[in-house]
C-alpha positions in Angstrom: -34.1 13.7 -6.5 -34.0 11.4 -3.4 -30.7 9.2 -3.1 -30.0 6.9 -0.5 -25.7 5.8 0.2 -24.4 3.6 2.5 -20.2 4.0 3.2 -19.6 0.2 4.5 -15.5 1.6 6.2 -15.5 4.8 7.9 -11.7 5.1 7.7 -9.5 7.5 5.0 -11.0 6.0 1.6 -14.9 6.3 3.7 -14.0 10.0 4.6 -13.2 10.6 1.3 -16.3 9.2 -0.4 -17.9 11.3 2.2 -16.2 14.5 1.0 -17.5 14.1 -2.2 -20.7 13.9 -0.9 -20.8 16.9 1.1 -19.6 18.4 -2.6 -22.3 17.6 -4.7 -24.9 18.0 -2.0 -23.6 21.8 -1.3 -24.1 22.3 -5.1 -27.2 20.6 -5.6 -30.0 21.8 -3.3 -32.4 20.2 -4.6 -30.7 17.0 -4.0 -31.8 15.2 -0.7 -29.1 12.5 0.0 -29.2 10.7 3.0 -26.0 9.0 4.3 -25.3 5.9 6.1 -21.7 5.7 7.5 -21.3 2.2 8.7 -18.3 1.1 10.7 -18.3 -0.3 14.4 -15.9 2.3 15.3 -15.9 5.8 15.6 -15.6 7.6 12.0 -12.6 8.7 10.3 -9.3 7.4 12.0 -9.9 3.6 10.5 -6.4 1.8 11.7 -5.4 4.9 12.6 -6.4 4.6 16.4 -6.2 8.0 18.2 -5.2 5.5 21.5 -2.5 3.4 19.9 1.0 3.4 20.6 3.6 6.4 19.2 6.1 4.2 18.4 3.6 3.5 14.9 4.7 5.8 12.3 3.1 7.1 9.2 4.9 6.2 6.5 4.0 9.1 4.1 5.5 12.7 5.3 3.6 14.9 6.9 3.5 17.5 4.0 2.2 15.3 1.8 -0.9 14.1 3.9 -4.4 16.3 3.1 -7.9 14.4 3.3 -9.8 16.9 1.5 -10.5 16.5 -2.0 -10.9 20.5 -2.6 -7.2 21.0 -3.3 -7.1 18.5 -6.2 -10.5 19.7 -7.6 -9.3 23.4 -7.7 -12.5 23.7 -5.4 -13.0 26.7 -2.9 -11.9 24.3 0.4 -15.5 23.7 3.1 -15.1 25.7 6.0 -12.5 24.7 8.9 -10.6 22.5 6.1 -6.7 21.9 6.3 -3.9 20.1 5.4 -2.5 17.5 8.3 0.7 20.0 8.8 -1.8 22.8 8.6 -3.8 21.2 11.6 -1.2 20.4 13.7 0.1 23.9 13.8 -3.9 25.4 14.2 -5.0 22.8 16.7 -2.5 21.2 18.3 0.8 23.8 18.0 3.1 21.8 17.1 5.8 22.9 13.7 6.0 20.0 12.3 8.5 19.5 9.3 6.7 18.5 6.0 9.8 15.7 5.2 9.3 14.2 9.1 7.1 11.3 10.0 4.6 11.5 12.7 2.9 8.7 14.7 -0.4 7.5 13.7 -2.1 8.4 16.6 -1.5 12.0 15.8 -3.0 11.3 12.2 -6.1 9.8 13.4 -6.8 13.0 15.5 -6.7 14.6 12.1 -8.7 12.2 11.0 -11.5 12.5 13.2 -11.4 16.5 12.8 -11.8 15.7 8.9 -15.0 13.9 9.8 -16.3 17.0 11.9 -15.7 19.2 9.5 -17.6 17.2 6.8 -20.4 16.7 9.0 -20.5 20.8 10.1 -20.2 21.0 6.0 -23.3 19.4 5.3 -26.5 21.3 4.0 -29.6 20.6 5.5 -30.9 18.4 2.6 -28.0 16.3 3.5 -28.5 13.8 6.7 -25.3 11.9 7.7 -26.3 8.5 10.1 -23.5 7.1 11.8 -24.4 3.2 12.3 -21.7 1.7 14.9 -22.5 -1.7 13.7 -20.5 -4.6 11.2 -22.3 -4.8 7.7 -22.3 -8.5 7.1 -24.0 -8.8 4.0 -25.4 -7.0 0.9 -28.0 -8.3 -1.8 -30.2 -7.1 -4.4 -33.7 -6.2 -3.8 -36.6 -4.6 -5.8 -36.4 -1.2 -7.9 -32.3 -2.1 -8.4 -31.6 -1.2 -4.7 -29.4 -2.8 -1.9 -30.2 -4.6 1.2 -27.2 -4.0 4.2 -27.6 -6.5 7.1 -26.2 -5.4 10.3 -24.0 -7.4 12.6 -26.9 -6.3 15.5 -29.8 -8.2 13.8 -31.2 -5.0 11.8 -31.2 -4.4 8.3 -30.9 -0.8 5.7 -32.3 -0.6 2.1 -30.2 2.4 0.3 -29.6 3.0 -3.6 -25.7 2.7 -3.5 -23.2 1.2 -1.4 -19.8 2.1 -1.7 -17.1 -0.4 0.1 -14.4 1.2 1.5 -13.2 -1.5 4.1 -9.5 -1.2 3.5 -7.0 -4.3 4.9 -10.2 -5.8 6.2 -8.5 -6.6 9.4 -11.3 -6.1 11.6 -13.2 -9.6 11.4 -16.8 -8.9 11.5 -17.4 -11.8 13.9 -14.5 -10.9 16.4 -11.1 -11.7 16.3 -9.6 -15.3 15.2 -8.4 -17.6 18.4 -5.2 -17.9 18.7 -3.5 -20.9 18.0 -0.1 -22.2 18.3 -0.1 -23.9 15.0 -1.2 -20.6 13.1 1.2 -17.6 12.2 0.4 -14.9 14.8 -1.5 -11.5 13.2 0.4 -8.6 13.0 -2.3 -5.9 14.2 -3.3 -5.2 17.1 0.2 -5.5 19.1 -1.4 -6.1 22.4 -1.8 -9.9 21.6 1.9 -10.3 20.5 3.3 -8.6 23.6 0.8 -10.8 25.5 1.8 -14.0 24.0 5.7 -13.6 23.1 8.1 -14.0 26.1 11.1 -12.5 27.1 14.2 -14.0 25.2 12.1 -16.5 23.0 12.8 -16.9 19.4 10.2 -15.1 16.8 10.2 -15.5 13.1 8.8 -12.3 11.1 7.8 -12.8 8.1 8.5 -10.2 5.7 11.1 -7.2 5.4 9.2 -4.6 4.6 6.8 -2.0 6.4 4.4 -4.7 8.6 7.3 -5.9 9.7 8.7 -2.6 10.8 5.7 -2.7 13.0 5.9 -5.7 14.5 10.0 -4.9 15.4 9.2 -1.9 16.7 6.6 -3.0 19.2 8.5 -6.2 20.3 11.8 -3.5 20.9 10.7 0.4 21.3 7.5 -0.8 22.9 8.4 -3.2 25.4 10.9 0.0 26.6 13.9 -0.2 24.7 15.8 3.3 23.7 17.5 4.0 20.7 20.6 6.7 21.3 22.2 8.7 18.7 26.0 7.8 18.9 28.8 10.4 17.2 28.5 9.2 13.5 24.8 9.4 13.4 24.2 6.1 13.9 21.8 4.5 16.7 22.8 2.3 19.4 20.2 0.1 21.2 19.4 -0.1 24.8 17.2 -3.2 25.4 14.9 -3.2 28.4 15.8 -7.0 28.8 12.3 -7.8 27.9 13.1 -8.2 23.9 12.5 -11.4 22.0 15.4 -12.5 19.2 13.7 -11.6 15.6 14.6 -13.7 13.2 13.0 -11.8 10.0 13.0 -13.0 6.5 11.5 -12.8 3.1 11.0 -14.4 -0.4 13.5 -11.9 -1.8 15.6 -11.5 1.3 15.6 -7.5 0.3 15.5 -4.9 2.9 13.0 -2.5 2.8 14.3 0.9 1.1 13.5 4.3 3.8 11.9 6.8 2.2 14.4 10.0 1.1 14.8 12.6 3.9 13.6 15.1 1.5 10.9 13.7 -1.2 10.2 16.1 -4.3 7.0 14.7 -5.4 7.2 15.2 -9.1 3.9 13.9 -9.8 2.2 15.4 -12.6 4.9 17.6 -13.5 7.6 15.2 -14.4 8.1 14.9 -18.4 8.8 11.4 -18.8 11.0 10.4 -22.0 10.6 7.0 -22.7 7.3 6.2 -20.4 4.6 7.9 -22.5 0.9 7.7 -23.0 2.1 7.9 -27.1 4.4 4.5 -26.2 1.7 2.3 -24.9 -0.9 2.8 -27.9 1.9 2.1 -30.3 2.3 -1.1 -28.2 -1.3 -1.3 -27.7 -1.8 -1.4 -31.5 1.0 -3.9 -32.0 0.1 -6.8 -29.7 -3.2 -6.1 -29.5 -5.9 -6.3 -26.6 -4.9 -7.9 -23.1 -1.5 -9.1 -25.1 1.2 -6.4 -23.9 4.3 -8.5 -22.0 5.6 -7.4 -19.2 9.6 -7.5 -19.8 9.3 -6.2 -23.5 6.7 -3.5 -23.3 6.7 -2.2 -19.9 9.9 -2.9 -18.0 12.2 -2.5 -20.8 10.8 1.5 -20.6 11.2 1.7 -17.3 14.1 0.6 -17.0 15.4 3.2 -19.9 13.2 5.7 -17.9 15.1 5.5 -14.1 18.6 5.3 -16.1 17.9 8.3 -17.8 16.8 9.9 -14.3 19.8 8.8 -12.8 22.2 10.0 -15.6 20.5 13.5 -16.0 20.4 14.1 -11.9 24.0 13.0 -11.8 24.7 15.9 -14.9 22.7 18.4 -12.9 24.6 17.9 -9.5 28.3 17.6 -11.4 27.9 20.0 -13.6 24.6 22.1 -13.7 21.3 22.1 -14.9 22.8 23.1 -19.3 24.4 20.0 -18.6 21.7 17.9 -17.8 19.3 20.0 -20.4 21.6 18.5 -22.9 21.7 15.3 -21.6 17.8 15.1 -21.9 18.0 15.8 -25.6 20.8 13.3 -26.4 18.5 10.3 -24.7 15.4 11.6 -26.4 17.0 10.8 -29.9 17.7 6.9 -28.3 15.4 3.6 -28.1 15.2 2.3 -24.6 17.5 -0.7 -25.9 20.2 1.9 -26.5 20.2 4.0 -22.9 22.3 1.4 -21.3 25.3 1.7 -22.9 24.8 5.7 -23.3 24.7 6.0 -19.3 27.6 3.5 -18.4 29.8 5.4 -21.1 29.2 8.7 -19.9 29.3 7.7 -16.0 30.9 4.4 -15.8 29.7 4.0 -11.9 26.0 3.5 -13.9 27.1 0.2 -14.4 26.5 -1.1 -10.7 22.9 0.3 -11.0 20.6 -2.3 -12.4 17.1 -1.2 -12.7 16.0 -5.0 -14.3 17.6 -6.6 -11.2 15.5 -4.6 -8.8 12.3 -4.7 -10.0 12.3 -8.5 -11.5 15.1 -10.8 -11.6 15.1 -13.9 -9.8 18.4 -12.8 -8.3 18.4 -10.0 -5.4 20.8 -7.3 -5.9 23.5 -7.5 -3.3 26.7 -5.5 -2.3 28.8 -8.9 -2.7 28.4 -12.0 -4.1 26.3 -14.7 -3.4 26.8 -15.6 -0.2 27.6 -19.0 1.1 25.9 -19.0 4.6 24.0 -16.9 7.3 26.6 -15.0 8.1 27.4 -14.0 5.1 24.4 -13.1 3.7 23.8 -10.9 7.3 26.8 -9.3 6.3 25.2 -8.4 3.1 21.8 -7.3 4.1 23.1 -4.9 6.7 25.6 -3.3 4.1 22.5 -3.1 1.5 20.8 -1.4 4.4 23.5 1.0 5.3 24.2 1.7 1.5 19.7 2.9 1.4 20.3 4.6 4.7 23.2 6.6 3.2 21.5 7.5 0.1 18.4 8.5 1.7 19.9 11.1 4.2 21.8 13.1 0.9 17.8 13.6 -0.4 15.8 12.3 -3.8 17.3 15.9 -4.9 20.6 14.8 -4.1 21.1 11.3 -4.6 20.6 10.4 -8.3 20.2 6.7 -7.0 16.9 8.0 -4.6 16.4 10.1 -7.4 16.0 7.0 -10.3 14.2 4.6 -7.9 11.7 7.2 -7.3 10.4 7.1 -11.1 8.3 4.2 -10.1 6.7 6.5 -7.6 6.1 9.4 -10.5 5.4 7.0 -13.1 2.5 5.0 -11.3 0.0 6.3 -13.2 1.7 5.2 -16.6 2.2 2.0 -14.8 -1.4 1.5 -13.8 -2.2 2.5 -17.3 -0.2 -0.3 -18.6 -1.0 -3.6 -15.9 -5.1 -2.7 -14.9 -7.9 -4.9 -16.0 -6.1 -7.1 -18.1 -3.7 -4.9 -20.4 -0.9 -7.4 -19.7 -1.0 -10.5 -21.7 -2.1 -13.3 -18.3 1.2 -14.5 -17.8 2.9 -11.2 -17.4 -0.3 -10.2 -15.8 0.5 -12.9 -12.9 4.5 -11.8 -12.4 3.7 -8.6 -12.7 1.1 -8.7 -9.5 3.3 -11.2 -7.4 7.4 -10.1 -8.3 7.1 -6.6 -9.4 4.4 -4.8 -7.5 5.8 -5.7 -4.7 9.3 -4.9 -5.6 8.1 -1.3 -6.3 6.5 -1.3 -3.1 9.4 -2.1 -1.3 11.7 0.6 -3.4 9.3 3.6 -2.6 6.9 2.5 -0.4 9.5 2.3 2.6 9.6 3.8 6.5 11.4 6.6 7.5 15.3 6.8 7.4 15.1 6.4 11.4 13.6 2.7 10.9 16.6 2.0 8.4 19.2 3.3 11.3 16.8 1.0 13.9 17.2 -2.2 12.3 21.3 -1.7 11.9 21.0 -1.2 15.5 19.2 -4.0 16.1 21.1 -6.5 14.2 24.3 -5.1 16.0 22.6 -6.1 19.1 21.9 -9.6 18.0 18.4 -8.9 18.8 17.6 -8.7 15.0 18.7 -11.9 12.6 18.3 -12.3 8.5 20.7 -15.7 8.9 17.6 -17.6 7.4 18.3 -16.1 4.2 16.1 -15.3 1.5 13.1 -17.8 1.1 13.7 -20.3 3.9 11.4 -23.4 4.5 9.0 -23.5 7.6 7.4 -26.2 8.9 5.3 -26.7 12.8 6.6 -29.2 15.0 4.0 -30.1 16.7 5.1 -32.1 19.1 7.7 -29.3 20.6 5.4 -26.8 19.9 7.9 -25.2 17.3 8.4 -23.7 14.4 11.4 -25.2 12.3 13.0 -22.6 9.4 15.6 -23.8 7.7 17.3 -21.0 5.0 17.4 -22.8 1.2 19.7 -20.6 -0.6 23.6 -21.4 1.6 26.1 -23.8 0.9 26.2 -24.0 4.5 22.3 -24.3 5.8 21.2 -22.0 8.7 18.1 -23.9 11.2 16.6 -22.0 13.8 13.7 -23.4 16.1 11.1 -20.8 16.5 8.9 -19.9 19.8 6.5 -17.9 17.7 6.2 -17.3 13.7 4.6 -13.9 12.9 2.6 -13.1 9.7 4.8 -9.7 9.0 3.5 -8.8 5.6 0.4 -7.1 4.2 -1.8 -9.1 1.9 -3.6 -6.7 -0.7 -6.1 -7.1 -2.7 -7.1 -11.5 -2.3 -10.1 -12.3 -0.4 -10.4 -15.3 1.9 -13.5 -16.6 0.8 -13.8 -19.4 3.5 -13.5 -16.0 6.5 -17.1 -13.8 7.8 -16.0 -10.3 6.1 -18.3 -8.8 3.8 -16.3 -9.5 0.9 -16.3 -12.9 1.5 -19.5 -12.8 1.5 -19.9 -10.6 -1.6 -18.0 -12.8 -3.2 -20.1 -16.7 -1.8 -23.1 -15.0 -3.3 -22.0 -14.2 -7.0 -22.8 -10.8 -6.9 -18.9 -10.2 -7.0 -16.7 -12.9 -9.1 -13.0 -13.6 -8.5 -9.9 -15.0 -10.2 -7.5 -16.4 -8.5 -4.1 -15.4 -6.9 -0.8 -16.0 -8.4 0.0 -19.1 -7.4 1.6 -20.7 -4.7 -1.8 -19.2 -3.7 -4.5 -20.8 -1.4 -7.2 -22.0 -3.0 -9.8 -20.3 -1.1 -8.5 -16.5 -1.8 -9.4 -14.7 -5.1 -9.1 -11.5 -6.1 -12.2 -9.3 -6.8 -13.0 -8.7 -10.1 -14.2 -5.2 -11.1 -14.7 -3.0 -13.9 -13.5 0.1 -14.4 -15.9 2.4 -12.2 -14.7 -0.2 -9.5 -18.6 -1.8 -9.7 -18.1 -5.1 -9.2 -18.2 -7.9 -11.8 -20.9 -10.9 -10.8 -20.8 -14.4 -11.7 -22.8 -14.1 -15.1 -20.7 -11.1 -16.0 -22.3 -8.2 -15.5 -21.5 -5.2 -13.3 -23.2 -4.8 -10.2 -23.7 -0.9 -10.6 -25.4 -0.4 -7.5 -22.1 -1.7 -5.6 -18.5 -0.1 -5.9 -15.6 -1.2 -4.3 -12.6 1.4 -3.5 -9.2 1.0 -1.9 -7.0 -2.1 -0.7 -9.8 -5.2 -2.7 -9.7 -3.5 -5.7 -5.5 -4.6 -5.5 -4.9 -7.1 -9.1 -7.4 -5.6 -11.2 -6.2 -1.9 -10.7 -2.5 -1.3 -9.1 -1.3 0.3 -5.9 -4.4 1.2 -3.6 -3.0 0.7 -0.4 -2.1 4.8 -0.1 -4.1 7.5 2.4 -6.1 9.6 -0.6 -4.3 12.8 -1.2 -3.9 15.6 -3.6 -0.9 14.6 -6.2 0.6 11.4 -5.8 -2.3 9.6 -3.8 -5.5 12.0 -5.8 -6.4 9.0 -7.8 -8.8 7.7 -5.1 -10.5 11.0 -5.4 -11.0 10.7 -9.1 -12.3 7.0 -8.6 -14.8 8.2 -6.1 -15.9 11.1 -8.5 -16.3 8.7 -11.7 -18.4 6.8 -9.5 -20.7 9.2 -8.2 -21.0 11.0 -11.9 -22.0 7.6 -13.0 -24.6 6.9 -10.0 -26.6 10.7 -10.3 -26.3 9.6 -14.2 -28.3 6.5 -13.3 -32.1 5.8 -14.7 -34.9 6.1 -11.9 -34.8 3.0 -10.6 -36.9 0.0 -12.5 -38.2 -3.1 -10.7 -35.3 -5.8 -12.2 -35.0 -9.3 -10.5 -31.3 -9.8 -11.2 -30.5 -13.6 -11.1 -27.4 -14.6 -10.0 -25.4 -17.7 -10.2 -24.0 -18.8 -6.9 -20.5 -20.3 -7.8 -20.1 -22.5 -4.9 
């Protein structure tokens, strides 16, 4: 059997569908698989530059990082294979702690020893060709295989093409001129320290991990210091090279650090309320694509994180018999009835609102609405401050860390009950554009040291949230400004901005007008769309895909000689935008596996003219 696979992305998800490979070939000798890995850059670190700056951190804990799929599998692990933590310690001799960050630089080192080890791996039947070139463009051709044009003119003709091309923020055509009148991209950071001056006003838009980026470049790398003062708090020392940040968001949330010590219950959790059991029942109630988002799925969760909170709080006060019982009493409840349960056995319970955090219009907020910038600065730094605090006691120690991170353990009953069209289309929508990104910004956060950063930075008056949550922007063109003005005060807060900065990650919606592949994927039909909730642009949509991650053309059908993996796949499947795993993050694994069972499951190849509809 002679099989021909292109990897379009040489990054994390492109090492991992190249893992898999190395698998099956090492199993099957009399399998000769040849292997395209196509990426302009040098395989395995993706965004993870060896070269770029330390101030970037990971935002997943060292412990938890390993980009070989033999752990998961239960697999005897290929020669010269380890965990990040384990690598660090072998190769570079440094002991690092499993709950700590490192920066990213270190992780694409790691990332480029994965790819040698893979490659030393591979049996001789198995020939790995790195092409340092752009794919522009794929299209069906005779005997159901693919045609891959290059960005350098030439052209490959393979059986299967997997797509692993993350954030897509390499442009195959270069990068996009700058121009005053657009919002300045967040990656790389040289052109923002190039273009934004000294003492000059900068909107950020967004509060969670892009714009912990951008913050960090504009302060720790233009040679600001951040001391440690008596109390454990940080103090900054500007360079007198900072810009002011004036960083909002459509919630006006902070992000939420990640727990100094994570327990990663994945798999091992017992959930009470959050069940495989629950969804058919509701499955068989409402019927296909009909489940509602409130009713079905956050009225569980919510039951689910008070129960975690109430049972952890048990544990801690008074010992794991306690909490043993406390388990039994909620099992005998409807998730209707855990509310009042909790608050009567721990009145402080009454304060924690899982509804409000994951989906009401209203942000939760140590004080009351507040009535102008100040205000409302006043608030943001004390929500901040009240996350810092819980996240240095520990997800083991802090029943509120402890409850938020259900969403975290429960994403797989979660994707179970949102992916390809479970949710009825209006829930489907809010779903996708309020709560996945409220869950991202709960558990998805930076390190505790970020959280401490940004309190130091607004002490500083370096760092501003006076615009509130949601505020209006608008170009001035003729003072070469941007104009913000906040829209939820009594008392309105305007700010004239030097520079506006995209701060905020954008998964899953293609740009169909822009010269990636999957623009051009989806131009040609052989991958259909749906569009964004709105206030989207008209000219994004979000792939469609079936459930082997083959795309879905424009008559239909599945492309099955195509699969998409990762950050495009975002809408149709939920939360993709992880570095693959074991636990927590092993579902990329599993995707890549299902694929590659189904492609060596294939017929030999028959000559089929597929016709496709071009939408446009």
């Amino acid at each position: 059997m002679r099989v021909e696979i292109a990897i379009v992305g040489a990054g994390p998800w492109g090492l991992a569908v190249l893992d898999r490979l190395v698998t099956a070939a090492r199993r099957q000798p009399r399998l000769a698989l040849t292997v395209h890995v196509i990426d302009p850059d040098e395989p395995g670190p993706g965004l993870h530059k060896p070269q770029q700056e330390d101030f970037l951190l990971l935002n997943t804990v060292t412990g938890q990082l390993d980009s070989f799929s033999a752990r998961h599998f239960g697999e005897a692990p290929l020669t010269g294979a380890m965990s990040f933590i384990d690598w660090l310690r072998e190769e570079r001799d440094i002991a690092a702690d499993p709950n700590g960050f490192l920066p990213r630089a270190l992780f694409g080192a790691y990332l480029r020893h994965v790819y040698a080890v893979l490659c030393d791996n591979a049996p001789s039947h198995l020939r790995i060709s790195e092409v340092r070139h752009r794919a522009l463009d794929v299209s069906l051709v005779a005997n159901e295989r693919v045609h891959v044009r290059l960005g350098d003119g030439s052209a490959l003709t393979v059986d299967h093409v997997f797509l692993c091309t993350g954030h897509g923020l390499a442009r195959s055509g270069g990068e996009r001129p700058a121009s005053p009148a657009r919002p300045m991209a967040p990656y790389p950071p040289a052109p923002l320290q190039a273009r934004i001056e000294a003492g000059s006003a900068v909107g950020i838009s967004g509060t969670g991990l892009v714009a912990v980026d951008v913050v960090a470049a504009l302060t720790t790398g233009r040679g600001g210091r951040f001391v440690r003062e008596d109390d454990g708090m940080l103090q900054y020392l500007p360079s007198g090279r900072e810009p002011v940040m004036f960083v909002h968001s459509r919630s006006g949330m902070p992000f939420a650090c990640r727990p100094a010590q994570s327990l990663d219950l994945s798999g091992s959790f017992a959930p009470i309320f959050c069940t495989d059991a629950y969804l058919a029942l509701r499955r068989a109630a409402r019927g296909p694509e009909c489940l509602l988002l409130e009713e079905d799925l956050l009225t569980v969760l919510s039951a689910e994180m008070r129960a975690a909170y109430l049972m952890r709080a048990m544990a801690l006060s008074q010992g794991a018999d306690a909490a043993a019982a406390c388990r039994r009493v909620l099992g005998l409840l409807a998730p209707a009835e855990v509310k009042a349960l909790c608050e009567k056995t721990l009145p402080s319970m009454a304060g924690f609102s899982p509804e409000t955090l994951l989906a009401s219009e209203s942000v939760p907020r140590p004080a009351p609405s507040p009535r102008s910038g100040a205000e409302f600065s006043a608030a943001f730094a004390a929500r901040l401050r009240f996350d810092v605090d819980e996240a240095r006691k520990g997800e083991a120690h802090s029943p509120y860390k402890y409850a938020v991170e259900m969403l975290r353990v429960l994403r797989g009953f979660i994707r179970q009950a949102v992916e390809f069209d479970t949710l009825a289309p209006a829930s489907r929508r809010r779903f996708f554009d309020v709560v996945a990104p409220r869950i991202s910004q709960l558990v998805v956060g930076p390190p505790i040291s970020r959280g401490l950063e940004w309190l130091a930075l607004m002490r500083a008056g370096l760092l501003r949230v006076d615009l509130g949550p949601a505020p209006a922007l608008e170009r001035d063109a003729a003072l070469g400004v941007w104009r913000a003005r906040s829209s939820a005060f009594e008392t309105p807060f305007v700010a004239c901005l030097d520079h506006l900065v995209h701060g905020r990650a954008g998964y899953g919606a293609i740009d169909t007008t822009d010269d990636s592949l999957l623009a051009a994927l989806c131009r040609s039909g052989l991958c259909a769309g749906s569009s964004p909730p709105p206030p989207a642009d008209e000219r994004m949509t979000v792939p469609l895909i079936d459930a082997l991650g083959h795309p879905v053309d424009a008559t239909g059908l599945p492309v099955r000689q195509l699969t998409l993996l990762g950050v495009p796949t975002e809408g149709r499947r939920y939360f993709n935008h992880y570095l693959p795993s074991p636990r927590s993050r092993s579902r990329a694994f599993d995707s890549i596996q299902s694929a590659l069972d189904a492609l060596w499951e294939r017929p030999a190849p028959q000559i089929v003219m597929r016709q496709v509809i071009n939408p446009v």
